[in-house]
PQR file with spaces between the fields and no chain letter, atoms N, CA, C, O and H, PARSE charges and radii, in Angstrom:
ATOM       1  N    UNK     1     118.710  111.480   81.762 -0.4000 1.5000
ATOM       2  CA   UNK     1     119.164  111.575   83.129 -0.0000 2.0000
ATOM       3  C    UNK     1     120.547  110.938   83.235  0.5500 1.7000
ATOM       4  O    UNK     1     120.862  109.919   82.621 -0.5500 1.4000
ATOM       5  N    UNK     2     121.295  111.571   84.005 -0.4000 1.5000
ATOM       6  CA   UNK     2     122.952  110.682   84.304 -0.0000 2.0000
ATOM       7  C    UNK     2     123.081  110.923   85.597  0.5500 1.7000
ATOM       8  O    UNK     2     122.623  111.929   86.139 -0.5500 1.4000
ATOM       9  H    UNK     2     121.039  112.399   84.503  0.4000 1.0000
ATOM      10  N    UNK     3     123.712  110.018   86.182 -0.4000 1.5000
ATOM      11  CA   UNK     3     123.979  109.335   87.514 -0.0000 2.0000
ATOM      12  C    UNK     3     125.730  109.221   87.807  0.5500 1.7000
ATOM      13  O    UNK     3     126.419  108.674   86.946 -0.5500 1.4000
ATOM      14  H    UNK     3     124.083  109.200   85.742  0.4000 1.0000
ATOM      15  N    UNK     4     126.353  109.755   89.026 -0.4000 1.5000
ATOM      16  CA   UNK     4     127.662  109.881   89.358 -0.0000 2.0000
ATOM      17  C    UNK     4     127.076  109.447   91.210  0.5500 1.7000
ATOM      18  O    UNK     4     126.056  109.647   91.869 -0.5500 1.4000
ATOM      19  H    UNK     4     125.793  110.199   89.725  0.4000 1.0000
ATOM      20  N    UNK     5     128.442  108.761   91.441 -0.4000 1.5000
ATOM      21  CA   UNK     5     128.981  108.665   93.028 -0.0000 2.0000
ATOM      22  C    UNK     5     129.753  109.486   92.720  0.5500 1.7000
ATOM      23  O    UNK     5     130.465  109.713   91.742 -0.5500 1.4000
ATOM      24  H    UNK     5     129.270  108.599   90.905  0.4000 1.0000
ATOM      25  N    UNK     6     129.391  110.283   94.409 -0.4000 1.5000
ATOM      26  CA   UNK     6     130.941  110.717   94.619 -0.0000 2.0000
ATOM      27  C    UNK     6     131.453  110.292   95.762  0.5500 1.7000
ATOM      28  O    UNK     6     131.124  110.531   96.924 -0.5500 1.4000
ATOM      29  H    UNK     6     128.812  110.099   95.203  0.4000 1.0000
ATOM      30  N    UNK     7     132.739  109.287   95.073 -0.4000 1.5000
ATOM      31  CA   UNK     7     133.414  108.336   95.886 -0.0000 2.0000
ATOM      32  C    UNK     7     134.194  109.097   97.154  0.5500 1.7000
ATOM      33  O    UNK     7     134.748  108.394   97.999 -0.5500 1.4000
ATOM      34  H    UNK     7     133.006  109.093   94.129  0.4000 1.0000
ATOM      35  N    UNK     8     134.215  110.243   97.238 -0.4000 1.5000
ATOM      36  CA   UNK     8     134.722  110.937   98.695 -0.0000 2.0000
ATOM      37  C    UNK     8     133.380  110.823   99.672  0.5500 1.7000
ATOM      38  O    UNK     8     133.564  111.099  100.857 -0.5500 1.4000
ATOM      39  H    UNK     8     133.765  110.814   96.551  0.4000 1.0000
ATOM      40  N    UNK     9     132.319  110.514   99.340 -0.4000 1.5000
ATOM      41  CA   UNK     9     131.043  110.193  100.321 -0.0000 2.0000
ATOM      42  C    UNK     9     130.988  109.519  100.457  0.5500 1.7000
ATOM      43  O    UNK     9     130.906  109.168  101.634 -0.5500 1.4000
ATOM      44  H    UNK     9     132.169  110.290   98.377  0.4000 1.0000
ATOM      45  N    UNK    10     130.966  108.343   99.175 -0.4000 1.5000
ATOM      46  CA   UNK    10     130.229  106.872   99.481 -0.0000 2.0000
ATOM      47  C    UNK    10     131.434  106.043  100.190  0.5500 1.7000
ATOM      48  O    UNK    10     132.603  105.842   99.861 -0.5500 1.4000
ATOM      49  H    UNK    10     131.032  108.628   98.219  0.4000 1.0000
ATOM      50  N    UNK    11     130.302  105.474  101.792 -0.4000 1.5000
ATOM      51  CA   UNK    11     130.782  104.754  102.440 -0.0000 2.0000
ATOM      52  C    UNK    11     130.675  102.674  102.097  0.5500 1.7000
ATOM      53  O    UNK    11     131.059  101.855  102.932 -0.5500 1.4000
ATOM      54  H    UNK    11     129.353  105.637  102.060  0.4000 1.0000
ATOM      55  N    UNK    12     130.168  102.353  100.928 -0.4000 1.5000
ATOM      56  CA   UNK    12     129.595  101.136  100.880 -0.0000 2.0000
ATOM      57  C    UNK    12     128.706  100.446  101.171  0.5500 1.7000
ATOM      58  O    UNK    12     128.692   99.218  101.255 -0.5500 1.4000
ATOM      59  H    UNK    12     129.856  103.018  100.249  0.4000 1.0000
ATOM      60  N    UNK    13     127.488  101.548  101.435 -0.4000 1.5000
ATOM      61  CA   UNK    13     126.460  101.071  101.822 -0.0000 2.0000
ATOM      62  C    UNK    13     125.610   99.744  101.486  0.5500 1.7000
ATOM      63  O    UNK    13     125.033   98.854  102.111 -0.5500 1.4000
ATOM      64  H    UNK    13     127.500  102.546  101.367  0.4000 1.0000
ATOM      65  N    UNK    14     125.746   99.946  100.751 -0.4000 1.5000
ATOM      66  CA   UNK    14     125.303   99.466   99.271 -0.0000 2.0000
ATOM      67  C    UNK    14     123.948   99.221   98.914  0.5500 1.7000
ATOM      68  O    UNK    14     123.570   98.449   98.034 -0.5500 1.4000
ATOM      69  H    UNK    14     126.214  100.669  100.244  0.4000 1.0000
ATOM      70  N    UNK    15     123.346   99.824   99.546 -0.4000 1.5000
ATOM      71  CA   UNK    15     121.889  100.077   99.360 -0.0000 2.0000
ATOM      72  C    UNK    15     121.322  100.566   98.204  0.5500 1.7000
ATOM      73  O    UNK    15     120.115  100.632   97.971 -0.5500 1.4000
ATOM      74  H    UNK    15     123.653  100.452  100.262  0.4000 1.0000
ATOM      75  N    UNK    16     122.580  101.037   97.205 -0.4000 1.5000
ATOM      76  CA   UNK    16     121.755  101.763   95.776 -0.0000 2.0000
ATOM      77  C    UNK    16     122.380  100.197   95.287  0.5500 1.7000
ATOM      78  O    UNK    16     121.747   99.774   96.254 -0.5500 1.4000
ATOM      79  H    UNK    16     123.560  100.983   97.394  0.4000 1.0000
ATOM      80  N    UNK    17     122.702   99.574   94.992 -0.4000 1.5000
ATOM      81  CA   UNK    17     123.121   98.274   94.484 -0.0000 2.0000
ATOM      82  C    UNK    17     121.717   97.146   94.334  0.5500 1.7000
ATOM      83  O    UNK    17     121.230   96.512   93.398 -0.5500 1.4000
ATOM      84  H    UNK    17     123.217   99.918   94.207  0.4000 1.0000
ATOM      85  N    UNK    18     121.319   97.344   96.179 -0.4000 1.5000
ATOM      86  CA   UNK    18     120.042   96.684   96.501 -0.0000 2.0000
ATOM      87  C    UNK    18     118.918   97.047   95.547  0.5500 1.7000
ATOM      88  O    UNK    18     118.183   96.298   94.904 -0.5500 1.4000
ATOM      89  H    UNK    18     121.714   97.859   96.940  0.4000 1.0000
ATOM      90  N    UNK    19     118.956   98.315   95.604 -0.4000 1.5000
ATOM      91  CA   UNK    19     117.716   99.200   94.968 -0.0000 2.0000
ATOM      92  C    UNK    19     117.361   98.986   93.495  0.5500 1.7000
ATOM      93  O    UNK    19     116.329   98.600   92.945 -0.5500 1.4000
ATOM      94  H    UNK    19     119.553   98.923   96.127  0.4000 1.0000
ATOM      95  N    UNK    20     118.761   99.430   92.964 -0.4000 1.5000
ATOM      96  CA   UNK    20     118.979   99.286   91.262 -0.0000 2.0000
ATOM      97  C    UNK    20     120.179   98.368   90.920  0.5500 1.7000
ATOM      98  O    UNK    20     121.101   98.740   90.194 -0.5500 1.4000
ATOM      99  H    UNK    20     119.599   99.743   93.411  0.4000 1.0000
ATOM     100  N    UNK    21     120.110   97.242   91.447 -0.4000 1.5000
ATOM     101  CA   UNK    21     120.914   96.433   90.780 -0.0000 2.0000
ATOM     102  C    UNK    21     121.459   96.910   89.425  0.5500 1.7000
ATOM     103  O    UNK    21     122.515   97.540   89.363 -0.5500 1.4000
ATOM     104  H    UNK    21     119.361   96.941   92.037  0.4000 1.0000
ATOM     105  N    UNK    22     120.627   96.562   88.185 -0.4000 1.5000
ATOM     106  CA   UNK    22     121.273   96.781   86.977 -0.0000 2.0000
ATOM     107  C    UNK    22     122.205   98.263   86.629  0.5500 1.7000
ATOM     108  O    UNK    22     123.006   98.477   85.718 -0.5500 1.4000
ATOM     109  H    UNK    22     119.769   96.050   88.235  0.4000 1.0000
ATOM     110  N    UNK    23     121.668   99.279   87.912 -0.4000 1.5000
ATOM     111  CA   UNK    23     121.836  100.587   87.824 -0.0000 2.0000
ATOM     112  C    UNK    23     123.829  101.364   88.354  0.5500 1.7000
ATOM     113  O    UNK    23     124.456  102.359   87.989 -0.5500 1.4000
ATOM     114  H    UNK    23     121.018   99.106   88.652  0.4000 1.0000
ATOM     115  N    UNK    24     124.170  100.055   89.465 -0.4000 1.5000
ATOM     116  CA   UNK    24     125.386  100.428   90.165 -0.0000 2.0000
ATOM     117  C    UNK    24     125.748   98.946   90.311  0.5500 1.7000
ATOM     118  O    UNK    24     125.064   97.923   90.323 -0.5500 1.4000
ATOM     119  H    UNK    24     123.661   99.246   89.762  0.4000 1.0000
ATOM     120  N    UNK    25     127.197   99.209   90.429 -0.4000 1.5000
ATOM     121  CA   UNK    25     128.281   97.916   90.675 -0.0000 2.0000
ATOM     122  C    UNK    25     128.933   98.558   92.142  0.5500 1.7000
ATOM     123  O    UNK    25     128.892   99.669   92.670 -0.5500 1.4000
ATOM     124  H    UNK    25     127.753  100.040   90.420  0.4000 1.0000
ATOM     125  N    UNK    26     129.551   97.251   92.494 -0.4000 1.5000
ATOM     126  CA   UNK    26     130.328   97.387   93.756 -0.0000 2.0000
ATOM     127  C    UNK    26     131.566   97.140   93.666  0.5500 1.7000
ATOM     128  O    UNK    26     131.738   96.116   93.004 -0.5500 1.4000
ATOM     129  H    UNK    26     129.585   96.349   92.064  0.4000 1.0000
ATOM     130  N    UNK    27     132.587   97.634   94.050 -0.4000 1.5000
ATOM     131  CA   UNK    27     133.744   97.337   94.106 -0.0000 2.0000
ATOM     132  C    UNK    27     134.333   96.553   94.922  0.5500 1.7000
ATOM     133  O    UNK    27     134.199   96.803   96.120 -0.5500 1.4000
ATOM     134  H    UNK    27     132.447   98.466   94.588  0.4000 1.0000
ATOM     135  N    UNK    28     135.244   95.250   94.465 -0.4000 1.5000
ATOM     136  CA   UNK    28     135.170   93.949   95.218 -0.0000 2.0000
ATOM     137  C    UNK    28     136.335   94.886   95.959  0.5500 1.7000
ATOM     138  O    UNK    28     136.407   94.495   97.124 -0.5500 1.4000
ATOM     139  H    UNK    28     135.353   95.046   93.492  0.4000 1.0000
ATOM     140  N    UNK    29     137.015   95.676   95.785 -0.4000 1.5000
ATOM     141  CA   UNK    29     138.322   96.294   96.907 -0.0000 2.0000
ATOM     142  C    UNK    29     137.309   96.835   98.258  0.5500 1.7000
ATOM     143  O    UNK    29     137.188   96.145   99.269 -0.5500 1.4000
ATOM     144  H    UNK    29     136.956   95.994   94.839  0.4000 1.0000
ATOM     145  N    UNK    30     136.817   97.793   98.133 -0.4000 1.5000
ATOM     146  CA   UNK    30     136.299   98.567   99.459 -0.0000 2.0000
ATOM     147  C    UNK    30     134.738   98.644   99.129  0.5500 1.7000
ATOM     148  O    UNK    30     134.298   99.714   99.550 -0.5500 1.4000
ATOM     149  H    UNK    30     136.915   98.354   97.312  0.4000 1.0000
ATOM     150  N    UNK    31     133.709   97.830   98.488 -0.4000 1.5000
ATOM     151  CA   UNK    31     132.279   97.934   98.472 -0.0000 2.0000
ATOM     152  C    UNK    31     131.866   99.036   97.998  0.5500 1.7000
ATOM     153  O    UNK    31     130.686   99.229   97.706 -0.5500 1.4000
ATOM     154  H    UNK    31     134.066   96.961   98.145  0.4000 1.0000
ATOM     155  N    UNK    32     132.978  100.062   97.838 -0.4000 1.5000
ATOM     156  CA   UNK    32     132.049  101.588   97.174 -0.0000 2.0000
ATOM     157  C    UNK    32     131.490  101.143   95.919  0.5500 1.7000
ATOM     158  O    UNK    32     131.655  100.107   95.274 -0.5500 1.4000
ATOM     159  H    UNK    32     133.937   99.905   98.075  0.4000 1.0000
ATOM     160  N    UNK    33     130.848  102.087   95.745 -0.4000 1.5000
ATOM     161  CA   UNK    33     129.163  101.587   94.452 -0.0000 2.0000
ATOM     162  C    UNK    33     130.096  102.937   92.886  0.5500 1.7000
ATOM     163  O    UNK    33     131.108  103.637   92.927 -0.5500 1.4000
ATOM     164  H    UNK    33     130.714  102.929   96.269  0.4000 1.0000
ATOM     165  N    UNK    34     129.371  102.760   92.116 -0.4000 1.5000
ATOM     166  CA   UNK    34     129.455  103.498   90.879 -0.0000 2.0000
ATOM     167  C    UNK    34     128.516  102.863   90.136  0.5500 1.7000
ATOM     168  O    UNK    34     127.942  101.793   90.335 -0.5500 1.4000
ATOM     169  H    UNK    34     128.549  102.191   92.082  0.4000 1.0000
ATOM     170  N    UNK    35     128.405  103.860   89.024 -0.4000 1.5000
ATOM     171  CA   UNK    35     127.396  103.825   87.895 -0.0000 2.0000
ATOM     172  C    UNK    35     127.646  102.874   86.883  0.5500 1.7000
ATOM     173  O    UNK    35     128.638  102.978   86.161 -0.5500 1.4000
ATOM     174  H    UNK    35     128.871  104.730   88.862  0.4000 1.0000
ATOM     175  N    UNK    36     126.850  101.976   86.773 -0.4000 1.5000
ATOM     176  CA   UNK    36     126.836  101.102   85.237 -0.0000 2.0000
ATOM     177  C    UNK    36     127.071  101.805   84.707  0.5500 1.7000
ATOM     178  O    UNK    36     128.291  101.937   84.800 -0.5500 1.4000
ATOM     179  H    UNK    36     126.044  101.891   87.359  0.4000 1.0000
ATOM     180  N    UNK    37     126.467  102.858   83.756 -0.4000 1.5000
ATOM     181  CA   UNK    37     126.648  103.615   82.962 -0.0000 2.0000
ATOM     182  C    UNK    37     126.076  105.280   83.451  0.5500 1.7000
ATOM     183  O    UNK    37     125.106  105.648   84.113 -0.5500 1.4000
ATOM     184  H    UNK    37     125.475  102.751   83.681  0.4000 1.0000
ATOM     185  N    UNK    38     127.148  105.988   82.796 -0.4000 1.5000
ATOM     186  CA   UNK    38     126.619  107.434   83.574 -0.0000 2.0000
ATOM     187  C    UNK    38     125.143  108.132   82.949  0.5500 1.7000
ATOM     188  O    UNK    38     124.703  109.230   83.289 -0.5500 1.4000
ATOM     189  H    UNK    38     127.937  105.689   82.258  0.4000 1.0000
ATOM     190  N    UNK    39     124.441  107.088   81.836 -0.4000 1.5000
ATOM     191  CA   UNK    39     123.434  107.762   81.271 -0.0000 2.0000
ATOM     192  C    UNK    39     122.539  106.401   81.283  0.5500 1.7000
ATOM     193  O    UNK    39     122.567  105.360   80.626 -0.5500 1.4000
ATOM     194  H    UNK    39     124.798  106.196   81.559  0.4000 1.0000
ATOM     195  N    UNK    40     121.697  106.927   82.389 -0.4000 1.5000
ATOM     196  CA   UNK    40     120.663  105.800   83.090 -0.0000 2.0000
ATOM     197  C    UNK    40     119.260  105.556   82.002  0.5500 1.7000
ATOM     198  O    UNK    40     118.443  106.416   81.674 -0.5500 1.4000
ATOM     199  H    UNK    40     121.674  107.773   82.922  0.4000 1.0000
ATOM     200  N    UNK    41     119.289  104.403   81.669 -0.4000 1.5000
ATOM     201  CA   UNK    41     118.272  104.136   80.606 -0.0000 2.0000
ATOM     202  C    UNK    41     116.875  104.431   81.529  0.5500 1.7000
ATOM     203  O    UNK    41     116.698  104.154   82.715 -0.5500 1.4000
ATOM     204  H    UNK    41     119.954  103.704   81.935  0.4000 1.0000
ATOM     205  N    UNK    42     115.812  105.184   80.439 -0.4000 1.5000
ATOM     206  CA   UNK    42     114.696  105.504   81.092 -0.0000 2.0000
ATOM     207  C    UNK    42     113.868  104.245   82.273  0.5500 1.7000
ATOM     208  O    UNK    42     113.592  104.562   83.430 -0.5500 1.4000
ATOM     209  H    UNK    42     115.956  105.410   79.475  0.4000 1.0000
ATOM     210  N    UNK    43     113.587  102.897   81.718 -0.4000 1.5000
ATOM     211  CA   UNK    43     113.142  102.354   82.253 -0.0000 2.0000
ATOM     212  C    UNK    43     113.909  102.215   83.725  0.5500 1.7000
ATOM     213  O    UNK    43     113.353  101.448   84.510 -0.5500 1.4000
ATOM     214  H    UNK    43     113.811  102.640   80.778  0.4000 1.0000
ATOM     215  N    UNK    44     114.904  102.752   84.103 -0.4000 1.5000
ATOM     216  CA   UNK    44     115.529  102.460   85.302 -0.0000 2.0000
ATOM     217  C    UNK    44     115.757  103.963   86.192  0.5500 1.7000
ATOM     218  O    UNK    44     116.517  104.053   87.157 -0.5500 1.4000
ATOM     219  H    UNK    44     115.356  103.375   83.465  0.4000 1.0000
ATOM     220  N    UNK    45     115.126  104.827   85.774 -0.4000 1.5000
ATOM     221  CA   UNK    45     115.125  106.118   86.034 -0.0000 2.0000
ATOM     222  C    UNK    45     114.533  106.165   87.574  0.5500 1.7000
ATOM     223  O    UNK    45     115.173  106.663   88.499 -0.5500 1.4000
ATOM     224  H    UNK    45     114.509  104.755   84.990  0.4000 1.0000
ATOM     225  N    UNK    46     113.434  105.672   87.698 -0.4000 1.5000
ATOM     226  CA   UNK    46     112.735  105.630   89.330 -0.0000 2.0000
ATOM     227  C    UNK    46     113.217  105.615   90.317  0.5500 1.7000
ATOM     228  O    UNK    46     113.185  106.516   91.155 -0.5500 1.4000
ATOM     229  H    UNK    46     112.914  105.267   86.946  0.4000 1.0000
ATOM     230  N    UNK    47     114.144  103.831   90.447 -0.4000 1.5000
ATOM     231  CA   UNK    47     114.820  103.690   90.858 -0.0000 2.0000
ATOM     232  C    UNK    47     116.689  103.807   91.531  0.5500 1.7000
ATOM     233  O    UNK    47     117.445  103.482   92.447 -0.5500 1.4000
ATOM     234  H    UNK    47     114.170  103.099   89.766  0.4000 1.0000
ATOM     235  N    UNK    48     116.578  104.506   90.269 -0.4000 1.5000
ATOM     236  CA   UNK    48     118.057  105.092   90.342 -0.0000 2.0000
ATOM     237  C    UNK    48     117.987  106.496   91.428  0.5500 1.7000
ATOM     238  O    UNK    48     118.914  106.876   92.143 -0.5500 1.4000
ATOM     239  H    UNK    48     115.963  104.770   89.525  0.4000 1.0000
ATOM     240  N    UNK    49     116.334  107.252   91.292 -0.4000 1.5000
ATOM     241  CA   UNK    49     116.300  108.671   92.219 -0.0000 2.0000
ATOM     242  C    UNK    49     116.032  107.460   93.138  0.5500 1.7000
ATOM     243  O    UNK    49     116.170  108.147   94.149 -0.5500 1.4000
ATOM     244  H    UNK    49     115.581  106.943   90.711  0.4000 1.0000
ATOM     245  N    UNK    50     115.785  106.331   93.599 -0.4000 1.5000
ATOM     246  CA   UNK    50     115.029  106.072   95.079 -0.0000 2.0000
ATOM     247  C    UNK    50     116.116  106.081   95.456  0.5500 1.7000
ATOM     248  O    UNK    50     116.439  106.914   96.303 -0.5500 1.4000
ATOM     249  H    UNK    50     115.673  105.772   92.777  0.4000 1.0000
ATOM     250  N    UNK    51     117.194  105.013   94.875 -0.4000 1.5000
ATOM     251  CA   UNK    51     118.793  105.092   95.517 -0.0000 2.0000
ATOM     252  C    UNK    51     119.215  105.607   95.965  0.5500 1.7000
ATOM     253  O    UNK    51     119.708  105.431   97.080 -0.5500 1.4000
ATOM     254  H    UNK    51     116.932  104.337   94.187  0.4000 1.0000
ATOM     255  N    UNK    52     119.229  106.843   95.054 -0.4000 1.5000
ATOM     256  CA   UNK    52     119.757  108.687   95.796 -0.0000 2.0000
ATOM     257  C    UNK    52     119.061  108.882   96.895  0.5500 1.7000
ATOM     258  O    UNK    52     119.550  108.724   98.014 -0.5500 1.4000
ATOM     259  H    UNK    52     118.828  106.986   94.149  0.4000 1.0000
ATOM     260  N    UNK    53     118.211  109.137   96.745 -0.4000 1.5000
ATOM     261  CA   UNK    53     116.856  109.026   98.405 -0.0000 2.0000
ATOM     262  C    UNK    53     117.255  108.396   99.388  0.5500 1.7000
ATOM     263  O    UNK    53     117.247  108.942  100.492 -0.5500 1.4000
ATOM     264  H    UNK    53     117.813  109.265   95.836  0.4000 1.0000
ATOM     265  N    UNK    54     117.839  106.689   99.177 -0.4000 1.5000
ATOM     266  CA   UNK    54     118.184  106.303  100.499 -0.0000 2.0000
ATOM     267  C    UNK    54     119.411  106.288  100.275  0.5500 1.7000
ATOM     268  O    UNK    54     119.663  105.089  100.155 -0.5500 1.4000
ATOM     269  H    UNK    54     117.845  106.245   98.281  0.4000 1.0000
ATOM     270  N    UNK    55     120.696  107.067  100.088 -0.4000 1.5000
ATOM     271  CA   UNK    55     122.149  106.723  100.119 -0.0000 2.0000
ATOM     272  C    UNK    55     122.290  107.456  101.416  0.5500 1.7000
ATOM     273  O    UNK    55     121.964  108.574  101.018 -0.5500 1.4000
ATOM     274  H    UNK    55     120.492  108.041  100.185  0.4000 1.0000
ATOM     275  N    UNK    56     122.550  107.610  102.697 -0.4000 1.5000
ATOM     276  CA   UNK    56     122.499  107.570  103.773 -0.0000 2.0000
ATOM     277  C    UNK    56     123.938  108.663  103.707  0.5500 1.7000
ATOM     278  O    UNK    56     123.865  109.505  104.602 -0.5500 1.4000
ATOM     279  H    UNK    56     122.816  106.702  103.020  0.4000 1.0000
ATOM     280  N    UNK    57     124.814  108.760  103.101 -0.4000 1.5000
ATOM     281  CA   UNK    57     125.852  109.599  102.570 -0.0000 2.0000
ATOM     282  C    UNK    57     125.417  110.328  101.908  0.5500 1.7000
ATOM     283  O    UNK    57     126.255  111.225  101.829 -0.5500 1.4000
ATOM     284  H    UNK    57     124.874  108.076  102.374  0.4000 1.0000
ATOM     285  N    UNK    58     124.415  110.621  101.199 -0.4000 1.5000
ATOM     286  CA   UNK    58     123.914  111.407   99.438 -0.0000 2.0000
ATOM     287  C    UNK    58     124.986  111.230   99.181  0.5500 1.7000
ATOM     288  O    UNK    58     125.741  112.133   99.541 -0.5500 1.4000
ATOM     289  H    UNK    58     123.733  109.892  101.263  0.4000 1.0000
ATOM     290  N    UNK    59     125.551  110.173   98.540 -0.4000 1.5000
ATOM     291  CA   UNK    59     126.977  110.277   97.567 -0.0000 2.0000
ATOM     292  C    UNK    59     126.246  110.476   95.896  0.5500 1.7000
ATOM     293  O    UNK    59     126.824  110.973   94.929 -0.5500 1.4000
ATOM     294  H    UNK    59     124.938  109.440   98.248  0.4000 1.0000
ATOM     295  N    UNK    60     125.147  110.049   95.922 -0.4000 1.5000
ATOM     296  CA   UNK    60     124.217  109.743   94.544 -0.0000 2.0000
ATOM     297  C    UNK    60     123.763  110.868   93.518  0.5500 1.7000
ATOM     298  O    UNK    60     122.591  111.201   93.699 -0.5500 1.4000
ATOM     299  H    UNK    60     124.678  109.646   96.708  0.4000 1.0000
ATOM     300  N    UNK    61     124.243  111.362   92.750 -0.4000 1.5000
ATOM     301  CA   UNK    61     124.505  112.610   92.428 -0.0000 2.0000
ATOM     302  C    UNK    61     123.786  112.348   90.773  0.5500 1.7000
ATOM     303  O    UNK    61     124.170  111.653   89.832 -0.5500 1.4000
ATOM     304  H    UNK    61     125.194  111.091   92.603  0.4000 1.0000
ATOM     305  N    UNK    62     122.340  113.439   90.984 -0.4000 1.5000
ATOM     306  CA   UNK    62     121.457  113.006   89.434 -0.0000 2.0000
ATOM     307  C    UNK    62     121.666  114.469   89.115  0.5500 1.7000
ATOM     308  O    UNK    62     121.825  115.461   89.826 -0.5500 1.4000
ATOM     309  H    UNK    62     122.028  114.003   91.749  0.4000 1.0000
ATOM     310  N    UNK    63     121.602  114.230   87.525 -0.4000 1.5000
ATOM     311  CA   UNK    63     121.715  115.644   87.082 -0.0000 2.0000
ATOM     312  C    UNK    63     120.350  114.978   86.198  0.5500 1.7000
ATOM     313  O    UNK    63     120.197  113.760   86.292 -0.5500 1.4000
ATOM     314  H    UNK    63     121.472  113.424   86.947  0.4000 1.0000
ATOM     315  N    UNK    64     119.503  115.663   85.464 -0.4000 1.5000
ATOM     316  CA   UNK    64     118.370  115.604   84.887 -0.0000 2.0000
ATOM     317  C    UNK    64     118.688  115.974   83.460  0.5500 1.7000
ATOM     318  O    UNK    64     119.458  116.897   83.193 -0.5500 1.4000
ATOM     319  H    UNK    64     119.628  116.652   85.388  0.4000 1.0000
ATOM     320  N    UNK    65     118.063  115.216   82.517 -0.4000 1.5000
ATOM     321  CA   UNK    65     118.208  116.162   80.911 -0.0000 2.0000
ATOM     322  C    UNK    65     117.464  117.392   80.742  0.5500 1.7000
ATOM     323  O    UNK    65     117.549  118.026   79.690 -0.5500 1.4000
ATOM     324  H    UNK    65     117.438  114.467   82.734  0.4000 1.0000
């Protein structure tokens, strides 16, 4: 599974941060979120779709293997 913001949506919610900590960082300039890494280790897979689920923008963009 791999995981992208797309930073023309995301407002800084930062609710996928809350969700999956280990999963997204925040940017100390404007709070927008991005991917630790664009290829989400299985054990963090759940949580990374709940993120997407609540990004209130859908900026959270999963593509599936």
């Amino acid at each position: 599974m791999k995981v992208r913001v797309d930073q023309g949506r995301c407002q800084g919610h930062t609710l996928c941060a809350m969700i999956a900590p280990d999963s997204f960082e925040l940017s100390d300039i404007d709070g927008s979120s991005s991917p630790v890494n664009e290829v989400v280790p299985s054990d963090q897979e759940e949580l990374v779709r709940e993120a997407a689920q609540s990004c209130p923008e859908q900026a959270i963009l999963i593509e599936e293997d």
